[in-house]
PQR file with spaces between the fields and no chain letter, atoms N, CA, C, O and H, PARSE charges and radii, in Angstrom:
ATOM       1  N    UNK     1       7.190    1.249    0.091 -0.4000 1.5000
ATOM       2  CA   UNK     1       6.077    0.855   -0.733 -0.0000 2.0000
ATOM       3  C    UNK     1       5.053    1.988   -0.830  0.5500 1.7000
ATOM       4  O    UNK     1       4.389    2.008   -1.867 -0.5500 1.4000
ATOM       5  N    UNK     2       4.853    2.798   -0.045 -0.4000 1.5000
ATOM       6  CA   UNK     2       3.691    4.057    0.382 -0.0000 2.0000
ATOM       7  C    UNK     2       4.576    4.949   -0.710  0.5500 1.7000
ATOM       8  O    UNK     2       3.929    5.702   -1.438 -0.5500 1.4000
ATOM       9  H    UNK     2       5.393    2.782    0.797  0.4000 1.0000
ATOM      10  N    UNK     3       6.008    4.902   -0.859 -0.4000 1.5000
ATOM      11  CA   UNK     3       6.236    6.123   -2.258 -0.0000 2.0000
ATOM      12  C    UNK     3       5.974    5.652   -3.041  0.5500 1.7000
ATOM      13  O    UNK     3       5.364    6.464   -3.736 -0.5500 1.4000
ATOM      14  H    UNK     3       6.533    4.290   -0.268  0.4000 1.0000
ATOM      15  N    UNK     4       6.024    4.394   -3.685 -0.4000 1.5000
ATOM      16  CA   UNK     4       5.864    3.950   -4.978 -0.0000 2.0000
ATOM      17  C    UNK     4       3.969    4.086   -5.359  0.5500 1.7000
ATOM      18  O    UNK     4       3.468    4.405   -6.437 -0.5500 1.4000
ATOM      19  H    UNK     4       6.519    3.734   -3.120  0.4000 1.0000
ATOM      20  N    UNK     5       3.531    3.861   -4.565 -0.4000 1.5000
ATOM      21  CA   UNK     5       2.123    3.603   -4.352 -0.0000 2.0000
ATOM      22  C    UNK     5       1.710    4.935   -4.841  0.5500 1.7000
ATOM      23  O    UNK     5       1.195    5.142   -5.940 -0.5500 1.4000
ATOM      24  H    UNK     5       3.938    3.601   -3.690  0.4000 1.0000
ATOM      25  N    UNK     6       2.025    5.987   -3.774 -0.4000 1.5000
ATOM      26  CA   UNK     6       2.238    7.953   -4.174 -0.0000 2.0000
ATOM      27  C    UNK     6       2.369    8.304   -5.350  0.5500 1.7000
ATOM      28  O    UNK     6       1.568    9.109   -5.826 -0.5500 1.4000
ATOM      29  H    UNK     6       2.443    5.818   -2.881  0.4000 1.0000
ATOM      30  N    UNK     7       3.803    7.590   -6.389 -0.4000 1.5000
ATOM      31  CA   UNK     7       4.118    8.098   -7.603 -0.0000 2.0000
ATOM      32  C    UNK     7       2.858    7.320   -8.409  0.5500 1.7000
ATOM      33  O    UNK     7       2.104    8.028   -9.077 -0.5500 1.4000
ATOM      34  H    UNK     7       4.454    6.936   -6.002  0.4000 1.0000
ATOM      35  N    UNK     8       2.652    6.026   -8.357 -0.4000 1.5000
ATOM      36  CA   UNK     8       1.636    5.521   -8.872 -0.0000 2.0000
ATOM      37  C    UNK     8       0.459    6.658   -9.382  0.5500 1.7000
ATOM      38  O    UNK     8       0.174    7.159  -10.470 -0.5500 1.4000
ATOM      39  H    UNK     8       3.265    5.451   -7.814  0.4000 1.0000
ATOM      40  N    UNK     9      -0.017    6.774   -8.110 -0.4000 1.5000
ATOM      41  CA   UNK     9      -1.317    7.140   -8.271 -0.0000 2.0000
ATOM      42  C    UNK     9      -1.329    8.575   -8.860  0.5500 1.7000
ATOM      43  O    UNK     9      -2.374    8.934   -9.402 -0.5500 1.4000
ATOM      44  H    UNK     9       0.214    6.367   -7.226  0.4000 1.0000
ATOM      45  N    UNK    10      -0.366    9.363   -8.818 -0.4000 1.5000
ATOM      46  CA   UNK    10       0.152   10.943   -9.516 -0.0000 2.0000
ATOM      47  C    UNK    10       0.093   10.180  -11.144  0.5500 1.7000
ATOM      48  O    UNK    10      -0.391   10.755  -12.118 -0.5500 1.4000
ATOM      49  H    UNK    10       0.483    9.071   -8.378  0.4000 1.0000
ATOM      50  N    UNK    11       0.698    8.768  -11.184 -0.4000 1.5000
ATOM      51  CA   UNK    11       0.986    8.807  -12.923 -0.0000 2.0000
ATOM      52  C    UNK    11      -0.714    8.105  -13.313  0.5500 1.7000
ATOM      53  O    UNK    11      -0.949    7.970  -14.514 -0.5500 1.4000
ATOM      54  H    UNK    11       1.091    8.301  -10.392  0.4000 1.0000
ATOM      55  N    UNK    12      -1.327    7.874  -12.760 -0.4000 1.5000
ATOM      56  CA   UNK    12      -2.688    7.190  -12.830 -0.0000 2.0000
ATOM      57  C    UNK    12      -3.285    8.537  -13.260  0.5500 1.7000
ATOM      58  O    UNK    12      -3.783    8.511  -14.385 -0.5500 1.4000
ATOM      59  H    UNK    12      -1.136    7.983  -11.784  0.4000 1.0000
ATOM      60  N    UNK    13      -3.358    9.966  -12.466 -0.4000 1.5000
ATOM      61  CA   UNK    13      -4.420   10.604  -12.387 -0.0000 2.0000
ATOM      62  C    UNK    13      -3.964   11.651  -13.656  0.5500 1.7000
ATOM      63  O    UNK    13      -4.807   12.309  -14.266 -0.5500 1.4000
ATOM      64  H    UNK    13      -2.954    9.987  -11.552  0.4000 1.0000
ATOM      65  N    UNK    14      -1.958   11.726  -14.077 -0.4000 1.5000
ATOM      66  CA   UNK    14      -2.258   12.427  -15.555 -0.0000 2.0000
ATOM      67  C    UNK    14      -1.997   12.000  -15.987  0.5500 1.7000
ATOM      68  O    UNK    14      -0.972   12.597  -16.314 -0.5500 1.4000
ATOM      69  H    UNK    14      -1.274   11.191  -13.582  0.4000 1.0000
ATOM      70  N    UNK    15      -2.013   10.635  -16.800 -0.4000 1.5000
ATOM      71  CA   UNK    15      -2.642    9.043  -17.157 -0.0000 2.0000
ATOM      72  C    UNK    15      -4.160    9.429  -17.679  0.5500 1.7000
ATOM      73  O    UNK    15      -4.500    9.556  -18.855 -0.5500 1.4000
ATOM      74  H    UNK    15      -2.846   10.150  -16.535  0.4000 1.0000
ATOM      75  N    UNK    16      -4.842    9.556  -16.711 -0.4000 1.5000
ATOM      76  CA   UNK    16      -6.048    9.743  -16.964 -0.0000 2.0000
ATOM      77  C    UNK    16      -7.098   10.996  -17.349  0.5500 1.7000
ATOM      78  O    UNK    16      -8.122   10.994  -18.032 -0.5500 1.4000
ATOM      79  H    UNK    16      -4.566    9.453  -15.756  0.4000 1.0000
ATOM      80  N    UNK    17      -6.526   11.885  -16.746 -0.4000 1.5000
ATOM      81  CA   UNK    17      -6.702   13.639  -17.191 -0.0000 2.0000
ATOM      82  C    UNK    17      -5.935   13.315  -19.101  0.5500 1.7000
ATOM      83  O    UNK    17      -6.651   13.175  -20.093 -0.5500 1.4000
ATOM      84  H    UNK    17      -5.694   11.887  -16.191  0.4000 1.0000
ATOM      85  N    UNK    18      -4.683   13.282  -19.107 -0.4000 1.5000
ATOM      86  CA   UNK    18      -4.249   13.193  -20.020 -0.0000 2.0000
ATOM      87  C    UNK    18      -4.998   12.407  -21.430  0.5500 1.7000
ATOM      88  O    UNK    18      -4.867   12.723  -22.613 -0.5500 1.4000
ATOM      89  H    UNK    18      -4.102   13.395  -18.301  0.4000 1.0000
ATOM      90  N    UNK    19      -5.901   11.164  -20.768 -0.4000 1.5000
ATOM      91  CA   UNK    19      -6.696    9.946  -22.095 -0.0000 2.0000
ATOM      92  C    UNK    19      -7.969   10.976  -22.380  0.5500 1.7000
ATOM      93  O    UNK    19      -8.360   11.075  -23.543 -0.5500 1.4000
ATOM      94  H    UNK    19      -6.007   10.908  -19.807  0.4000 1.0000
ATOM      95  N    UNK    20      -8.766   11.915  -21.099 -0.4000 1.5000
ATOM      96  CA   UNK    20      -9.792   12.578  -21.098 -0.0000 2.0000
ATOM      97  C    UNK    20      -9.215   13.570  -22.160  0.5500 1.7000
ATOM      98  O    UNK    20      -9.476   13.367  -23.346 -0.5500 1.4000
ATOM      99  H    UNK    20      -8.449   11.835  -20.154  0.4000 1.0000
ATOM     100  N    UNK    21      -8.561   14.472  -21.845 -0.4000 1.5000
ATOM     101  CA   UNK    21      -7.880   15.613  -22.985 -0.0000 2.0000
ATOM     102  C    UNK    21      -8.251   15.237  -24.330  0.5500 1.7000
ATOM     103  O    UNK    21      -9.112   15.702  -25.076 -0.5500 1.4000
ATOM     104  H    UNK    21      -8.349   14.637  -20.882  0.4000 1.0000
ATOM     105  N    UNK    22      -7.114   13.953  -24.539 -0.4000 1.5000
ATOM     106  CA   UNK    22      -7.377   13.533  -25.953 -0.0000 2.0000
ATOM     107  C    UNK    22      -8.223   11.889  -26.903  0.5500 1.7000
ATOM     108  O    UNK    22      -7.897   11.429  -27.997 -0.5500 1.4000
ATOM     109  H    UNK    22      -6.415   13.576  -23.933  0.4000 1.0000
ATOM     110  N    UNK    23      -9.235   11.432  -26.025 -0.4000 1.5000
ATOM     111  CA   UNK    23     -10.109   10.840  -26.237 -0.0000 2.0000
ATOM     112  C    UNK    23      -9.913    9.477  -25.747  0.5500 1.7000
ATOM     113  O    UNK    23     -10.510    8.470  -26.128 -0.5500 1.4000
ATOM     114  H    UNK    23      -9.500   11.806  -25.136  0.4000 1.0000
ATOM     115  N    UNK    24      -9.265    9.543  -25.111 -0.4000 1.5000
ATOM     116  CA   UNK    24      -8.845    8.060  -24.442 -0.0000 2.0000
ATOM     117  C    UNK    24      -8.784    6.825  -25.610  0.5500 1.7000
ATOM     118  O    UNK    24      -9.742    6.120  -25.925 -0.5500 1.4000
ATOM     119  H    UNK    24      -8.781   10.361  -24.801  0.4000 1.0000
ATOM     120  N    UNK    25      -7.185    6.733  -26.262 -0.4000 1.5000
ATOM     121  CA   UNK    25      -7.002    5.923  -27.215 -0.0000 2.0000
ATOM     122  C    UNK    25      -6.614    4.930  -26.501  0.5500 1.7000
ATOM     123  O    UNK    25      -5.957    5.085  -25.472 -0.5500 1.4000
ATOM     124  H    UNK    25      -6.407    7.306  -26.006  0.4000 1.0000
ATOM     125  N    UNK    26      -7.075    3.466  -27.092 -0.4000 1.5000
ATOM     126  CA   UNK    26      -6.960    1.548  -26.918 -0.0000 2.0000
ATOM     127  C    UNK    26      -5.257    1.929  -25.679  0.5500 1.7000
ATOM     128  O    UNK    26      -5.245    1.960  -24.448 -0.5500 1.4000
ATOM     129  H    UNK    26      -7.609    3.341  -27.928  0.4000 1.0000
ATOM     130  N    UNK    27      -4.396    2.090  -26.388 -0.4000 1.5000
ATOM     131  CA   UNK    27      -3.162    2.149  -25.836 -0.0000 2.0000
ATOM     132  C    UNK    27      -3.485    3.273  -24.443  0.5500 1.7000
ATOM     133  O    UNK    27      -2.924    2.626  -23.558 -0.5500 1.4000
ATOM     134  H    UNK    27      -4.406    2.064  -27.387  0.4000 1.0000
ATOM     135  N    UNK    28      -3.825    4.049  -24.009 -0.4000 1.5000
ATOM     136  CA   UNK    28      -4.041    5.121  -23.066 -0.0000 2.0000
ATOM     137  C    UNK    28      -4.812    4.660  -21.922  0.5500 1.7000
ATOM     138  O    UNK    28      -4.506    4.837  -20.743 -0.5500 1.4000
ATOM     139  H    UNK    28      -4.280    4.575  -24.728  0.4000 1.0000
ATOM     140  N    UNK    29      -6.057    3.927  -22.463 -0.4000 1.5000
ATOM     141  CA   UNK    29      -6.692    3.292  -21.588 -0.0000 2.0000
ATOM     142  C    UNK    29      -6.253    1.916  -21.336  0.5500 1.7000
ATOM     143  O    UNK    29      -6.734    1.468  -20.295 -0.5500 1.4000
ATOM     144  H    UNK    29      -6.306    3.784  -23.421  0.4000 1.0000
ATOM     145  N    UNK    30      -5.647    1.277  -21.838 -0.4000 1.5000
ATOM     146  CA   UNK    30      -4.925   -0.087  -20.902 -0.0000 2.0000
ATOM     147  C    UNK    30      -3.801    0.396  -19.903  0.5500 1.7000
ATOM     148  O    UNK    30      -3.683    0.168  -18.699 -0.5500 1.4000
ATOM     149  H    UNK    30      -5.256    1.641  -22.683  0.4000 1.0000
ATOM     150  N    UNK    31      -3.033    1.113  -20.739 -0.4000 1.5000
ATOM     151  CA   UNK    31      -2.115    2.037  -19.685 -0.0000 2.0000
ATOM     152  C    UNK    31      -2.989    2.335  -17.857  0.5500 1.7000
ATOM     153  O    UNK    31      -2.709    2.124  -16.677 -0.5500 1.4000
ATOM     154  H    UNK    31      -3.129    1.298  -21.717  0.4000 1.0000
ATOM     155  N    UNK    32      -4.024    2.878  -18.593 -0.4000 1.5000
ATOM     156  CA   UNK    32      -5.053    3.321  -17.133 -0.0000 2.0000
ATOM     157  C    UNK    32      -5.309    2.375  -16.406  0.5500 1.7000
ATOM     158  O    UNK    32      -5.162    2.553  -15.197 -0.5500 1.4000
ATOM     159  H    UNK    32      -4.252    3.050  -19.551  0.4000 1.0000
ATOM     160  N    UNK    33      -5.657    1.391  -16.773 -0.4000 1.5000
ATOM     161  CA   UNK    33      -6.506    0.210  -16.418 -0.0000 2.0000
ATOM     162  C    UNK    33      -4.983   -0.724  -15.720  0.5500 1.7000
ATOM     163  O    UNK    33      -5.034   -1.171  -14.574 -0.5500 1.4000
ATOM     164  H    UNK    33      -5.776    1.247  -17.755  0.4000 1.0000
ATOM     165  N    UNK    34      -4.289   -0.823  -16.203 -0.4000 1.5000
ATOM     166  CA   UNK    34      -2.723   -1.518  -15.505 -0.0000 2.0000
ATOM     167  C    UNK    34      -2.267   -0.861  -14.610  0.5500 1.7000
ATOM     168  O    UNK    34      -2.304   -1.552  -13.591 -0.5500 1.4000
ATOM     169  H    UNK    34      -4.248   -0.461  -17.134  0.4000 1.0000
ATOM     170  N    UNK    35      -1.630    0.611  -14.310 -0.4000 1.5000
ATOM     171  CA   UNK    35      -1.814    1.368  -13.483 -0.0000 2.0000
ATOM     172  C    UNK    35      -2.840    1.432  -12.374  0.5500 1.7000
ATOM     173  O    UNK    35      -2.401    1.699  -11.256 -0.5500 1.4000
ATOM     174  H    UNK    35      -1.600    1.172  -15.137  0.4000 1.0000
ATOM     175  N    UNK    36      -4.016    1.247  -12.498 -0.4000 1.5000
ATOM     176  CA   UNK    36      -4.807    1.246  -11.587 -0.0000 2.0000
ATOM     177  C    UNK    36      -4.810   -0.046  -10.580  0.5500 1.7000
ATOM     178  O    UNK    36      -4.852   -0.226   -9.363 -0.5500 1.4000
ATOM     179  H    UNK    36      -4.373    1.029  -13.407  0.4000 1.0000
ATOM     180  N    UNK    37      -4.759   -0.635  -11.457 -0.4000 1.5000
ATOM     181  CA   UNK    37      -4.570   -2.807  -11.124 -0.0000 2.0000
ATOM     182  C    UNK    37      -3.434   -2.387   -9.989  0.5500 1.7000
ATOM     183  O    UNK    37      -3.701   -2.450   -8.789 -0.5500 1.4000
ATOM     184  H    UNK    37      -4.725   -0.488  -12.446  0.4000 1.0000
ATOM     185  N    UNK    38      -1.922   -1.879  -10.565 -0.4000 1.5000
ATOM     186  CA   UNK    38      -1.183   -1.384   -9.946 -0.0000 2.0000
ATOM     187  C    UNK    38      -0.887   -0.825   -8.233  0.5500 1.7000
ATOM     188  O    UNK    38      -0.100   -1.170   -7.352 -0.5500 1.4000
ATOM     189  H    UNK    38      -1.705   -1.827  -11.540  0.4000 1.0000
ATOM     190  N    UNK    39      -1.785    0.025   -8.324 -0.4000 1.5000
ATOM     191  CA   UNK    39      -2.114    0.995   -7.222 -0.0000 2.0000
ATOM     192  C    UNK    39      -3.151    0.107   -6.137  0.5500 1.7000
ATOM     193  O    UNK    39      -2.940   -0.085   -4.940 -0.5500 1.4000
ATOM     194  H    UNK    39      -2.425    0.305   -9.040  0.4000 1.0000
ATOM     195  N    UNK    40      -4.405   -0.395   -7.005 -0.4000 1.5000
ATOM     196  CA   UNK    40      -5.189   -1.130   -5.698 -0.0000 2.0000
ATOM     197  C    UNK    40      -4.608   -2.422   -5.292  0.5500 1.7000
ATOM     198  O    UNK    40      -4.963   -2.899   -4.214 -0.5500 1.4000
ATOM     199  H    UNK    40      -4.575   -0.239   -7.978  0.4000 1.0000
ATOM     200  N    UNK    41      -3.473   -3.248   -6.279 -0.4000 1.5000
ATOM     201  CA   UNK    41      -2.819   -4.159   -5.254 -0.0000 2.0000
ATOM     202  C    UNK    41      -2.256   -3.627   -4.460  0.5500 1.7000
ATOM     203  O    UNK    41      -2.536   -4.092   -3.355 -0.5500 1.4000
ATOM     204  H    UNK    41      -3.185   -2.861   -7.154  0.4000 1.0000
ATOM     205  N    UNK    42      -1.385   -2.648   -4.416 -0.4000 1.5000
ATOM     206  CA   UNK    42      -0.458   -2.078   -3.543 -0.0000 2.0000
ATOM     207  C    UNK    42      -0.829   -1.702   -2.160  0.5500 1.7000
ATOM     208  O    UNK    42      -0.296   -2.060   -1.109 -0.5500 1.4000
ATOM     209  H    UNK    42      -1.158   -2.270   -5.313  0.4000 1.0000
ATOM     210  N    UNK    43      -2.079   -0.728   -2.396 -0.4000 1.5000
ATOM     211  CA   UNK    43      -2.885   -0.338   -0.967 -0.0000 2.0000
ATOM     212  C    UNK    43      -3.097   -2.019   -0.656  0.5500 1.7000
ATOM     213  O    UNK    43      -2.308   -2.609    0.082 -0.5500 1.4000
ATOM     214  H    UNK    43      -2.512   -0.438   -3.249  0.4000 1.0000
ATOM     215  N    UNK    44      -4.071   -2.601   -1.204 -0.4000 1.5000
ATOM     216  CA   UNK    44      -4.036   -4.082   -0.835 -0.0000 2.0000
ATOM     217  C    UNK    44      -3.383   -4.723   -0.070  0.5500 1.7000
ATOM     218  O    UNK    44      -3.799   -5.487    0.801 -0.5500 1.4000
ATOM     219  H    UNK    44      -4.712   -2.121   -1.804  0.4000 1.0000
ATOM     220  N    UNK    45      -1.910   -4.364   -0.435 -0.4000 1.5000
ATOM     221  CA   UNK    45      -0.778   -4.758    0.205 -0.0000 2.0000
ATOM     222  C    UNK    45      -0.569   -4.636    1.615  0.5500 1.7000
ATOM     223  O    UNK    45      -0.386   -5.419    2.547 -0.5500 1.4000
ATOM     224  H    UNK    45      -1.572   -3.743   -1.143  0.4000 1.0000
ATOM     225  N    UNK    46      -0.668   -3.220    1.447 -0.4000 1.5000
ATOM     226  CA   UNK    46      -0.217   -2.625    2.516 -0.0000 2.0000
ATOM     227  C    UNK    46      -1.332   -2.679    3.792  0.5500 1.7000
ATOM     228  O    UNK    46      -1.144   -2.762    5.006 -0.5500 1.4000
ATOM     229  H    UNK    46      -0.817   -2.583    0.690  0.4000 1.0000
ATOM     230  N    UNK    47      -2.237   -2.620    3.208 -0.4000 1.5000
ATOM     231  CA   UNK    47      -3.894   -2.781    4.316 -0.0000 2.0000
ATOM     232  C    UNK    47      -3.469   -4.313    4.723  0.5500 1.7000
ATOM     233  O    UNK    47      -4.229   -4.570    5.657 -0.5500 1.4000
ATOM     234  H    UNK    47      -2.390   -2.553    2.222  0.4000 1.0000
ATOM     235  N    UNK    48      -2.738   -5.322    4.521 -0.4000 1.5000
ATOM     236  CA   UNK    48      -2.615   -6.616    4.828 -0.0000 2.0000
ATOM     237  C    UNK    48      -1.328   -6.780    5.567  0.5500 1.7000
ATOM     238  O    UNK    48      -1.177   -7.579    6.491 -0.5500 1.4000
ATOM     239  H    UNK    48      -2.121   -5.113    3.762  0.4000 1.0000
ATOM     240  N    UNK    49      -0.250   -5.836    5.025 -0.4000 1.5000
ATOM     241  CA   UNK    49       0.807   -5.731    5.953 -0.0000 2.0000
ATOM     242  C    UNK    49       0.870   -5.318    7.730  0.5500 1.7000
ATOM     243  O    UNK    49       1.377   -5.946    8.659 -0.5500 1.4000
ATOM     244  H    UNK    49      -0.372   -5.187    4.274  0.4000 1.0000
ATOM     245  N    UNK    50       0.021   -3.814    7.711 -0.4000 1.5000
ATOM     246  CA   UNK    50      -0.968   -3.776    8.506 -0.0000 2.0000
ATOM     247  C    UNK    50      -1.593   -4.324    9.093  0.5500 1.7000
ATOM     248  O    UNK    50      -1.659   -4.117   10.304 -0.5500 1.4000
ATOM     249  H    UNK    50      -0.392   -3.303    6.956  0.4000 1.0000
ATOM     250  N    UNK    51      -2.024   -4.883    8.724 -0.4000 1.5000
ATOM     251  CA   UNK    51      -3.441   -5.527    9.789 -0.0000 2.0000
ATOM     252  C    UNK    51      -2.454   -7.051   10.238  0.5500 1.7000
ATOM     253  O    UNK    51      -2.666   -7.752   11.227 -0.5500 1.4000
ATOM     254  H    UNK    51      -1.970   -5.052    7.740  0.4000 1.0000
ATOM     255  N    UNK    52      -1.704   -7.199    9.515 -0.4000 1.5000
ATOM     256  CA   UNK    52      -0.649   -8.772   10.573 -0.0000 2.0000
ATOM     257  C    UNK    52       0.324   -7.983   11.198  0.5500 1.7000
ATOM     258  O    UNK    52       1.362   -8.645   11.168 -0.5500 1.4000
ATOM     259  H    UNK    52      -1.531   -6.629    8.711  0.4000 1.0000
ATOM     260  N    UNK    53       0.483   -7.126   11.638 -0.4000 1.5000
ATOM     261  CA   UNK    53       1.762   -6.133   12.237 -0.0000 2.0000
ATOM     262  C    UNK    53       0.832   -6.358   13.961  0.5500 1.7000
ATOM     263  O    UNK    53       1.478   -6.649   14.967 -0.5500 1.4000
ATOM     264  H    UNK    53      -0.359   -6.588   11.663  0.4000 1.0000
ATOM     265  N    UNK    54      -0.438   -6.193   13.992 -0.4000 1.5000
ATOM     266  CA   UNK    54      -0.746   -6.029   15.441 -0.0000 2.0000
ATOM     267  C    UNK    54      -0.502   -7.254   15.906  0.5500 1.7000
ATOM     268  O    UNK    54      -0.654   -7.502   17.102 -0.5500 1.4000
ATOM     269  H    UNK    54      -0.963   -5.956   13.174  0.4000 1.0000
C-alpha cells in the first residue's frame, strides 16, 4: 500500500505542476482533487493500520 500511495503522490505532484503550466482546465483539476482524495485516504489508511498493529 506505501508503493501505491508513492506512485500516487509522484502522479498528484505532475498532475499538478502540469494544471499550473497550462492553466488548470475543469478536467485537470478534478483529476487533482480525486488524486489527492486518493492519497489522504491511503496515508489515512495506513496511520490506522498502524496504530491497531500495537
Amino acid at each position: 500500500m506505501k508503493k501505491l500511495r508513492r506512485f500516487l503522490t509522484v502522479l498528484l505532484f505532475i498532475n499538478f505542476s502540469w494544471g499550473m503550466a497550462t492553466g488548470m482546465e475543469p478536467l485537470n483539476f478534478w483529476l487533482v482533487m480525486a488524486n489527492g482524495t486518493a492519497v489522504i485516504g491511503l496515508a489515512v489508511d495506513e496511520m490506522e493500520e498502524k496504530r491497531w498493529k500495537h
